[in-house]
N, C-alpha and C positions, 0 to 999 in steps of 0.2 A: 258770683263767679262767672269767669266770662265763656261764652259756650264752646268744647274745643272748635269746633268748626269754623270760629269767626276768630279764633287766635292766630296772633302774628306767628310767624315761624320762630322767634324766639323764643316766644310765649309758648309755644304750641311744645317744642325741648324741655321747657321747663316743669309743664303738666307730666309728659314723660316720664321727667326722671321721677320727680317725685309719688307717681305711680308706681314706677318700681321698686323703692324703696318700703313703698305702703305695703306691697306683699312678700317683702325679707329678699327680693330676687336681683342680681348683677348682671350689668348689661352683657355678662359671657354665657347668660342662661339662654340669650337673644340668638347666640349663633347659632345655623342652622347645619348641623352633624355632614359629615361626608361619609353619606353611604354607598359608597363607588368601593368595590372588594378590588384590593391591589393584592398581584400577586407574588409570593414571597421572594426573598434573594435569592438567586443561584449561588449555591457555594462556590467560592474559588477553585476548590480544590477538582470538583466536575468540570467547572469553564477548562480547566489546565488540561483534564483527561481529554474530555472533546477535542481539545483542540491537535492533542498528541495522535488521537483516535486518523483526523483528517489528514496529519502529515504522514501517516505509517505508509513503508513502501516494502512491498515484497514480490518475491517472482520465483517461479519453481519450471524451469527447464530441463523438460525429460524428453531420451530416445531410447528405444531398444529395439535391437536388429532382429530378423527374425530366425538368430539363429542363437537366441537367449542372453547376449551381452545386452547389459543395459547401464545407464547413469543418470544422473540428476545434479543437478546445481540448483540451489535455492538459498534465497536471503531470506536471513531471520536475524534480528536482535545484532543489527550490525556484522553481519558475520555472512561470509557464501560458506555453504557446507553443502560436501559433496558423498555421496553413495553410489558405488559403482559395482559391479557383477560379472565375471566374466574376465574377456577381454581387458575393461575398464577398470576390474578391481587394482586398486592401489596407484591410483593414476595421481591422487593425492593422498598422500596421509594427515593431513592437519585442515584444521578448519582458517579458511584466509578473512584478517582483518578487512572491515569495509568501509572507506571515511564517506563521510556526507559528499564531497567532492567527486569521490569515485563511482557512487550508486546515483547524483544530477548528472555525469555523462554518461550513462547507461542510458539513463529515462529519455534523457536528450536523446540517445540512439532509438529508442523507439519511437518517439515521435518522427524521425528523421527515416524511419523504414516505414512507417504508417501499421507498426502491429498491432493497436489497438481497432483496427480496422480489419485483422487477417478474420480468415472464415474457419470454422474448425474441423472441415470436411475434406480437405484437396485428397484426390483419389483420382490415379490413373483413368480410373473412367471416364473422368471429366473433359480426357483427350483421346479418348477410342484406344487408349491400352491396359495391359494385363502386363502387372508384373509378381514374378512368384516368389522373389526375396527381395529385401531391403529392408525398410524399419521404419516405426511407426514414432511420432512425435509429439509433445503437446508442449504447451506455455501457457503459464497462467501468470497473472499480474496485477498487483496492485497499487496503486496511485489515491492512498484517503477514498474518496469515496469511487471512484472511478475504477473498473474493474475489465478487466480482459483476457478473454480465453481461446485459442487457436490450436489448431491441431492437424493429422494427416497422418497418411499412411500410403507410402511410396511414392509421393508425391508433396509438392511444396509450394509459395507463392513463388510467383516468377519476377524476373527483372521488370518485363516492359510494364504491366499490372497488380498490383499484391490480389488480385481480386480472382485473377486469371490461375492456375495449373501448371506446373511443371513438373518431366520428371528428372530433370536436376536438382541441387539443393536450391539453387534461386539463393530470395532475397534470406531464408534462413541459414545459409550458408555467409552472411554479411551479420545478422543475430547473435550466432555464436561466435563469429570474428569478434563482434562490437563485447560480448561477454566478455572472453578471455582480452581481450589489450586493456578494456577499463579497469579491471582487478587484476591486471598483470598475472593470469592465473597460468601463465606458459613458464613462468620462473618458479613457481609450487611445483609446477609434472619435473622442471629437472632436478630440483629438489627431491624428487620423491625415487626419482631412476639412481640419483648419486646416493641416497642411502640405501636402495634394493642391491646399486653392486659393490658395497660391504661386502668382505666374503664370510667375514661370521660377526656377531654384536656380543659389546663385553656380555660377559657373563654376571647375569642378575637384573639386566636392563631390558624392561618391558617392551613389547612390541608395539611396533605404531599400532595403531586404531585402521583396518581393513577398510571402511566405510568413510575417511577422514574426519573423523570426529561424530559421524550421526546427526540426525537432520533435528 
């Protein structure tokens, strides 16, 4: 027999096979295993959640004067729903639908006032005054993962700066503009005055909701 070393390469396949055969074994024994750990599928149904996670948009707009009137606007689950106290109570009675169209010109309004940028401290001090009534404010916001929080008390961002102090409303004074015209929430308050001047409600028919529906 011929030595394999000095076998042709045809010659040299053919000792091969027939060595494998001599110990019962197929050339699939020969392959060498992949031991590289892959790691498992992501469910669909999590890629779905994440992704809803990152488009979620919310914002909760609060003031109260300091002389115990207060309210709030906040989106939730498509919907502004409002709570108000005081003066404010009943300013709306229902909870106002919110289309995807109407809460991208909002967000558009905030990037267009730069409130992801406002500071949460504007305080009279900030300009050498003292003031002993008016109302304190906050806004919170969310854009997926992107998050924003602003605030103040008797004071606010100004026109020439968001960065700067005033004791005007300023640029939150354009906020709350940008709020009520994208959700047309000035046609809910006259909505809400034309059923207060009923002079009395059939009898048996429940009362609106004091807080517009609860947040």
């Amino acid at each position: 027999m011929i030595p394999f070393y000095l076998a042709t390469g045809s010659a040299r396949r053919l000792w091969a096979m027939r060595s494998i055969q001599a110990l019962h074994l197929t050339p699939a024994a020969f392959v060498v295993p992949d031991t590289k750990r892959r790691a498992p599928p992501v469910p669909v149904s999590l890629v779905v959640r994440l992704k809803k996670i990152a488009m979620q948009r919310t914002f909760t707009l609060t003031e109260q004067s300091a002389f115990g009137s207060q309210y709030s606007w906040r989106l939730k689950d498509s919907e502004i729903r409002f709570r108000g106290t005081g003066d404010f109570q009943r300013l709306v009675t229902r909870r106002i639908p919110a289309s995807a169209a109407q809460v991208d010109e909002f967000f558009s309004a905030l990037e267009l006032l730069q409130v992801w940028d406002w500071r949460s401290d504007y305080d009279p001090g900030d300009v050498g005054a003292t003031v002993e009534d008016g109302s304190s404010w906050s806004f919170i916001a969310c854009d997926g993962e992107r998050q924003g929080r602003c605030g103040g008390v008797n004071a606010h961002p100004s026109f020439a700066d968001h960065k700067m102090t005033t004791l005007d409303r300023g640029r939150f004074a354009l906020l709350h503009a940008a709020l009520y015209d994208c959700f047309g929430i000035e046609g809910y308050i006259q909505q809400a005055r034309l059923f207060a001047a009923l002079p009395t409600q059939r009898s048996g028919e429940p009362d609106a909701a004091a807080d517009g529906g609860g947040m």
